[in-house]
C-alpha positions in Angstrom: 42.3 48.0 100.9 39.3 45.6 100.1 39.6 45.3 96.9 43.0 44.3 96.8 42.0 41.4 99.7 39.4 39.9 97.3 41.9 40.2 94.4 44.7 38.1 96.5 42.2 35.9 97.6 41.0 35.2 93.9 44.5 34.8 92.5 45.4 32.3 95.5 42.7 30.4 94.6 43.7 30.3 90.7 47.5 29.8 91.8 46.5 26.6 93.1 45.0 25.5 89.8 47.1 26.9 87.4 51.1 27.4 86.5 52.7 30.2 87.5 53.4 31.6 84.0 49.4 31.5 83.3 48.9 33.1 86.7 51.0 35.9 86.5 49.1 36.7 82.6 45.4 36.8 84.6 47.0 38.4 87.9 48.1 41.3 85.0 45.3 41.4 83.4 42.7 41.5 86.5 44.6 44.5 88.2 44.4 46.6 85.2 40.6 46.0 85.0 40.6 46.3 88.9 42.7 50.1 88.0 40.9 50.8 85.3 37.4 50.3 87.5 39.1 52.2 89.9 39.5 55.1 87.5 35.7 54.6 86.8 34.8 55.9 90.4 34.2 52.2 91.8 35.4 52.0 95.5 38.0 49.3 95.8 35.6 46.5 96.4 33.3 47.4 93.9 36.4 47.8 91.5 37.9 44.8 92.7 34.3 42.3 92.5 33.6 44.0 88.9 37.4 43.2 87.7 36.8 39.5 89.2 33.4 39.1 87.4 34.4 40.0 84.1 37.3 37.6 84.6 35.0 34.5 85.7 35.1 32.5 88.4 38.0 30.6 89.1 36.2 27.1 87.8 35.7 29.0 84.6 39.2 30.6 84.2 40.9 27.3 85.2 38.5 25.3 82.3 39.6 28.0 79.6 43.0 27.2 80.4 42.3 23.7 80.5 41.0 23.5 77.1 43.8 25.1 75.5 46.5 23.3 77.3 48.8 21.4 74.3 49.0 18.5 76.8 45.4 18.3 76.3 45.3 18.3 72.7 48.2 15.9 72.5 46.0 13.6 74.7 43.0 13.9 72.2 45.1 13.1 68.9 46.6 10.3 70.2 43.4 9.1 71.6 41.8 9.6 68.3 44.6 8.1 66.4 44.6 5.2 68.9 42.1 2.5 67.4 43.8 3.0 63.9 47.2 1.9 65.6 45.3 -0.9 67.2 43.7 -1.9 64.4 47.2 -2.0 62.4 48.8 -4.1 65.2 46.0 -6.3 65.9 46.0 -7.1 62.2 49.3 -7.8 62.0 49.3 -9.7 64.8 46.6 -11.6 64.2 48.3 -12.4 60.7 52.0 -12.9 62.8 50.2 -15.7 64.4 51.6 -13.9 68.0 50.0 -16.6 69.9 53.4 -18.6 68.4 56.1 -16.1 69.6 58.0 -17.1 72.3 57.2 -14.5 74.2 55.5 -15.3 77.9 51.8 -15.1 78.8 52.9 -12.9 81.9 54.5 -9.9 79.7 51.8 -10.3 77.1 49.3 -9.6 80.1 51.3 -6.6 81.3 51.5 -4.8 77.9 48.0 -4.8 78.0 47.9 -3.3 81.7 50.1 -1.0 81.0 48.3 0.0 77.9 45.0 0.4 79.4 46.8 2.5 82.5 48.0 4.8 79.2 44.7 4.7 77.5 43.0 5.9 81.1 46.1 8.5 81.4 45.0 10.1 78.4 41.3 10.4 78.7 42.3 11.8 82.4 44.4 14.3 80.3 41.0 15.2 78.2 39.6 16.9 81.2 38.7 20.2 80.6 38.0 21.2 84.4 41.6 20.3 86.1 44.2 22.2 84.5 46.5 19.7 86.3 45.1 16.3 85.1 46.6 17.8 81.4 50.4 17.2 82.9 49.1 13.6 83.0 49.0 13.7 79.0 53.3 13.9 79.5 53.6 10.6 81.8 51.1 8.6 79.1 52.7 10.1 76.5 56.0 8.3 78.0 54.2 5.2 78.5 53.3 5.2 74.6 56.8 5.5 73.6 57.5 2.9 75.8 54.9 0.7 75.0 55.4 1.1 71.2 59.4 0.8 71.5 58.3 -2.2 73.2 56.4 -3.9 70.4 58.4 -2.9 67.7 61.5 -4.9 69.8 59.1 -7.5 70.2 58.7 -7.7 66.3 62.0 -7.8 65.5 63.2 -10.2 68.1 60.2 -12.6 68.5 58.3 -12.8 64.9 59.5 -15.6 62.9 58.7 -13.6 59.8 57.4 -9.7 58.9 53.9 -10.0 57.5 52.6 -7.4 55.4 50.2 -5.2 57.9 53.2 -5.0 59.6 54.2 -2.4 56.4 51.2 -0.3 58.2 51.7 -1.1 61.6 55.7 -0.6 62.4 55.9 3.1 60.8 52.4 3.9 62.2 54.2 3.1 65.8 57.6 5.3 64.7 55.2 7.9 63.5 53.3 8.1 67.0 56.8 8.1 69.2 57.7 10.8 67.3 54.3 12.3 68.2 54.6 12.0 71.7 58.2 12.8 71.8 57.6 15.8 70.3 54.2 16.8 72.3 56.1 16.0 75.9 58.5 19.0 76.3 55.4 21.4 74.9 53.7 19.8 78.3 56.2 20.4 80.5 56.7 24.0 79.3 52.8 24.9 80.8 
């Protein structure tokens, strides 16, 4: 039948952009409109190209998924939430007098990359074409609790004494692993 050629044809084009479970939810949908045309008196490709344009193109379906993914949100929070955790760190560092810690140049210099690699991760994640570039929102939210574990081990092993941003800094960084602890299986599961 005709119709059902442009319908597989739509689909294996959405399949490619989208996971299965969200697939399977549209494929549902689109052949009940496509029956229910069918019912109107629509031959099959009529049927099948009015089901497809009420559904969108597959640009627009894949962008309405995208903006509701929760890797996506989770990416946008923690981007928003990001300069108030800088600013809490760089003030306490900047009052720990870091510069004295007996921690190398070289490791200083790769937090940094690796920090900037997460901050591009997430703004990748903010995408709201790519349904896939939200499952990058998992891997930086890894690299977060990474890099915070990381400074807060840093703290407690390398600052000769706890100044007080610090008392804003250290439970801001437990607060945002729990964040992204909690926001990385909700990624996985779309």
């Amino acid at each position: 039948m005709a119709g059902d050629d442009l319908i597989e044809r739509y689909l294996a084009t959405v399949t490619r952009r989208l996971p299965p479970d969200a697939v399977d939810e549209l494929s549902d949908g689109l052949m009940e409109t496509f029956h229910r045309h069918l019912a109107e008196g629509l031959d099959p490709a009529e049927a099948a190209a009015a089901a497809i344009a009420e559904f969108g193109d597959p640009d627009q379906i894949t962008a309405a998924f995208a903006r509701q993914a929760p890797g996506r949100r989770a990416a946008i929070i923690l981007l928003a939430t990001g300069p108030i955790f800088g600013a809490a760190w760089g003030t306490s560092l900047i009052a720990g007098k870091v510069w004295t810690w007996p921690i190398p140049s070289a490791v200083g210099a790769a937090f940094a990359a690796a920090l900037l690699i997460v901050v591009a991760a997430l703004v990748a994640a903010t995408s709201r074409r790519a349904y896939g570039h939200v499952l990058v929102a998992a891997v930086a939210c890894g690299g977060l609790i990474l890099l915070d574990t990381a400074t807060l081990v840093a703290v407690a092993l390398a600052a000769p004494a706890l100044v007080w941003p610090m008392a804003l800094a250290i439970p801001a960084s437990l607060t945002r692993i729990v964040m992204a602890t909690r926001a990385v299986p909700r990624v996985l599961a779309h």
